[in-house]
N, C-alpha and C positions, 0 to 999 in steps of 0.2 A: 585708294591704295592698291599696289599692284604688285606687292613684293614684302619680303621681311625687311629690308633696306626703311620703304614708307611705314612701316608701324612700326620698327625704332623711332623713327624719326616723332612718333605718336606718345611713344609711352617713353618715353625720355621726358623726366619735367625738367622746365628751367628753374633754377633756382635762385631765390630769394635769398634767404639765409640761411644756416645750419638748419633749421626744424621745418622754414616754409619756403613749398615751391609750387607751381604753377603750369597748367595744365590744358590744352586746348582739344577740341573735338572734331572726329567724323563723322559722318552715319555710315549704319549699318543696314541702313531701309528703314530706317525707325523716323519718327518726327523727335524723340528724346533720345539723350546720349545712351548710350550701348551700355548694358551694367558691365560687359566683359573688359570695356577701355577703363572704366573707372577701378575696377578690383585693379587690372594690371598694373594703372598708374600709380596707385594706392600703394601697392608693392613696391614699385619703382622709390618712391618718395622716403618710405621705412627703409628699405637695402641701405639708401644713401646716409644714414645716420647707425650704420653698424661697421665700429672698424677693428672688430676682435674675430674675425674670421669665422664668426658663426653664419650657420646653414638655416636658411628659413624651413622649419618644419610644416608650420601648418598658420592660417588663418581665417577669422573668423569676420563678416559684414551686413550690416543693415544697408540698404535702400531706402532712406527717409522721402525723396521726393524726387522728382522726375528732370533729369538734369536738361538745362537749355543747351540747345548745338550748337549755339552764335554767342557763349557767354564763355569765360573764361573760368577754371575751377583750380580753387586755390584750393592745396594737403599743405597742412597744419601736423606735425609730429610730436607726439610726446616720447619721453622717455620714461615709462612703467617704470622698467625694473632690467638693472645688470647686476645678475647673482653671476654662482661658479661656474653654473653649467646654459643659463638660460640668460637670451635677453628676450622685452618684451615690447613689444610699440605699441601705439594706438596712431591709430591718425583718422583725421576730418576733413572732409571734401565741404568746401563752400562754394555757392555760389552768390555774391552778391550779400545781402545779409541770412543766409539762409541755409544751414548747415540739411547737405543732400545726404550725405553716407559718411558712416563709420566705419573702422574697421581695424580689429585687434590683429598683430602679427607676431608671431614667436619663432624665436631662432635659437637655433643650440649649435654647441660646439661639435666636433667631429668626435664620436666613440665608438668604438667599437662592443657589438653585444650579440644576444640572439636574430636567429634570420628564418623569417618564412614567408609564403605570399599564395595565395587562392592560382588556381590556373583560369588561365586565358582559354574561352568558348574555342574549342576545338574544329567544331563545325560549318566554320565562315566563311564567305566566300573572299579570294581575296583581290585587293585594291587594283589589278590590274583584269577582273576581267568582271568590274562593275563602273556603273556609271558617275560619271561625276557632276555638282551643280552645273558648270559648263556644258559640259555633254548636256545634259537633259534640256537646258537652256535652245542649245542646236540645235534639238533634236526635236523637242515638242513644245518648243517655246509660245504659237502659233495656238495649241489647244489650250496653252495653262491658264487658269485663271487670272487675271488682269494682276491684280497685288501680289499674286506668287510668283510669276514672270517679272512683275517691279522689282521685287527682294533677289531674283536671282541676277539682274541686271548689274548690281552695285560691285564693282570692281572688287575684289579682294584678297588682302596678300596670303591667304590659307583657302587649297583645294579641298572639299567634303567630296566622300564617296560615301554614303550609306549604303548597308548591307542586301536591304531590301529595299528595292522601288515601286512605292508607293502610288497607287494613281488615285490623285487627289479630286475628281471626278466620282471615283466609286464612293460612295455614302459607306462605309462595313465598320464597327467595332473593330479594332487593333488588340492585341497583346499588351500589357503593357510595360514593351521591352523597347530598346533603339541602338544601333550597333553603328559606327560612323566610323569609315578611316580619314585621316584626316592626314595633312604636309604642307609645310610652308615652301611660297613661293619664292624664288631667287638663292641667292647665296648662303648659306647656312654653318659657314664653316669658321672657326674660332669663338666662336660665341661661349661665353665663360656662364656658370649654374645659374649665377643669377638673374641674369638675362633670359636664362631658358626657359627658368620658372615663372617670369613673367611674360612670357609669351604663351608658355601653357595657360596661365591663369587668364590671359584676354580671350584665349580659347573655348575655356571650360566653362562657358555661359553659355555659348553655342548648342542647340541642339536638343539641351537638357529636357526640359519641358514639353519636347515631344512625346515623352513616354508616359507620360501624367496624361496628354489629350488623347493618346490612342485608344483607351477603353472607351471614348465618347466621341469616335470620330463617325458615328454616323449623326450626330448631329451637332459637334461642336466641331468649327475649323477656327482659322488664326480670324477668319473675317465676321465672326457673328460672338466672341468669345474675348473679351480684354485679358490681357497678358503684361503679368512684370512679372519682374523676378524683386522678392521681397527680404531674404537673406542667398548668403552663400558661403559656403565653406569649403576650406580645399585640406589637403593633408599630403605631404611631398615626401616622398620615401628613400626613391635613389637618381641618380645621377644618369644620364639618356643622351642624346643627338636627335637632333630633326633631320638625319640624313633619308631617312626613308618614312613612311606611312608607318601612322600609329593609329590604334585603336581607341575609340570612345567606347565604352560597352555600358549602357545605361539600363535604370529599372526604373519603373513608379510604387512603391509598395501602397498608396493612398492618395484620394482624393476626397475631401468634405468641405464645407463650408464655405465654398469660391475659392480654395486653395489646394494646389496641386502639390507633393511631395516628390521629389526626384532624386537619386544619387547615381553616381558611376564609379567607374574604375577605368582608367589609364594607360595601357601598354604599348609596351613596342611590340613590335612584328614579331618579335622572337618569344613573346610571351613576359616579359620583364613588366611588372606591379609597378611603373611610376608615380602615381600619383591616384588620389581617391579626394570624389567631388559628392556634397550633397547640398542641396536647393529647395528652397521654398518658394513656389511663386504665389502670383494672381492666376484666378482661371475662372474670369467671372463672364456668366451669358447675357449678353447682349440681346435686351427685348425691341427687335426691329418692326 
């Protein structure tokens, strides 16, 4: 995928009938399906069975099992609940006989009420005079580690700039912070909320988990440490464009047990609160 053009074309299911539709996969450098394709599609599949004009607020997902990339994944929709102000989904990703991931979705109507929002890290540098996957790919492709040069290799319709470049060569404990701008590649224009927010939401898998391994990056990397992401949550607040670079601004507040805790927040360039992410993964070390 090389464009937002190709991941429509990804997170659009076909459909079956009112409740069940059907789903097929890329990778992302992974050998299992991407949790960011499945959340998105998941959304895709709920949208399609609301026609009272409510706005997805927020949703909630398990990771039951590790999706196959050559298998096709069928969402199953239920219909919770249409109250006055709320409706409520659930839906089920299958594969095969074997239900992969759940995930509850809530949408409300449009109201107006109270407004406020945390500010945007002041301090940052910005997206045009940092480096991006590509760049760094260019640029020091030659020294990177073999599977970190693989993961940067895989085509993809969204440009990352992180804040800070890391050299994954130096063994040092990290903060455990991660600041990422991020923009989709090709055409961007008409794209209506729903759509947006599913493109956010394939997004916002992306990256998270980096903030969880930084306090243990002198001795944990992606290659000695097994990683999924085990739930995920998103919370959508207002209405944005993918016309320019957005911000990722992520935290870890905790790590115990082989599981990493991660959340973020969401803005645009201008500071505007879109959207708030938090994650649970796997973070377990691998005795080689």
């Amino acid at each position: 995928m090389t464009s937002v053009k190709d991941l429509l074309d990804l997170l659009v299911l076909e459909k079956v009938n009112d409740t069940q539709f059907i789903g097929h996969s890329k990778t992302v450098g992974s050998q299992n399906v991407f949790g960011g394709q499945v959340l998105a599609q998941a959304i895709n599949a709920a949208c399609r069975t609301i026609f009272n004009h409510r706005i997805l607020h927020s949703m909630h997902a398990y990771f039951l099992e590790a999706g196959k990339l050559n298998v096709p994944i069928t969402f199953n929709v239920s219909h919770v609940r249409d109250g006055g102000s709320f409706s409520v989904r659930r839906v089920t990703a299958q594969q095969n006989d074997s239900v992969i991931f759940i995930l509850s979705a809530s949408f409300h109507k449009k109201e107006e009420g109270y407004d406020h929002q945390i500010e945007m890290k002041s301090n940052l540098n910005q997206p045009e005079d940092l480096l991006s996957w590509t760049d760094i790919l260019n640029q020091f492709g030659d020294y990177l580690p073999k599977t970190l040069k693989a993961f940067f290799e895989i085509p993809r319709p969204v440009e990352f700039k992180p804040t800070i470049l890391v050299n994954p060569m130096e063994r040092k404990d990290l903060p455990p912070f991660s600041d990422v701008w991020f923009k989709l590649k090709g055409n961007v224009k008409g794209l209506d909320l729903q759509t947006k927010q599913q493109i956010l939401t394939y997004i916002s898998d992306y990256n998270i988990l980096v903030s969880a391994l930084n306090p243990h990056a002198s001795k944990a990397h992606w290659g000695n440490t097994q990683t999924a992401s085990l739930d995920h949550s998103m919370w959508y607040f207002r209405d944005f464009d993918f016309d320019d670079w957005l911000l990722f601004s992520m935290e870890s507040p905790n790590a115990s047990n082989a599981r990493g805790f991660a959340r973020g927040n969401i803005f645009t360039r201008k500071g505007k609160l879109i959207a708030s992410v938090a994650q649970e993964g796997l973070m377990r070390p691998l005795n080689k």
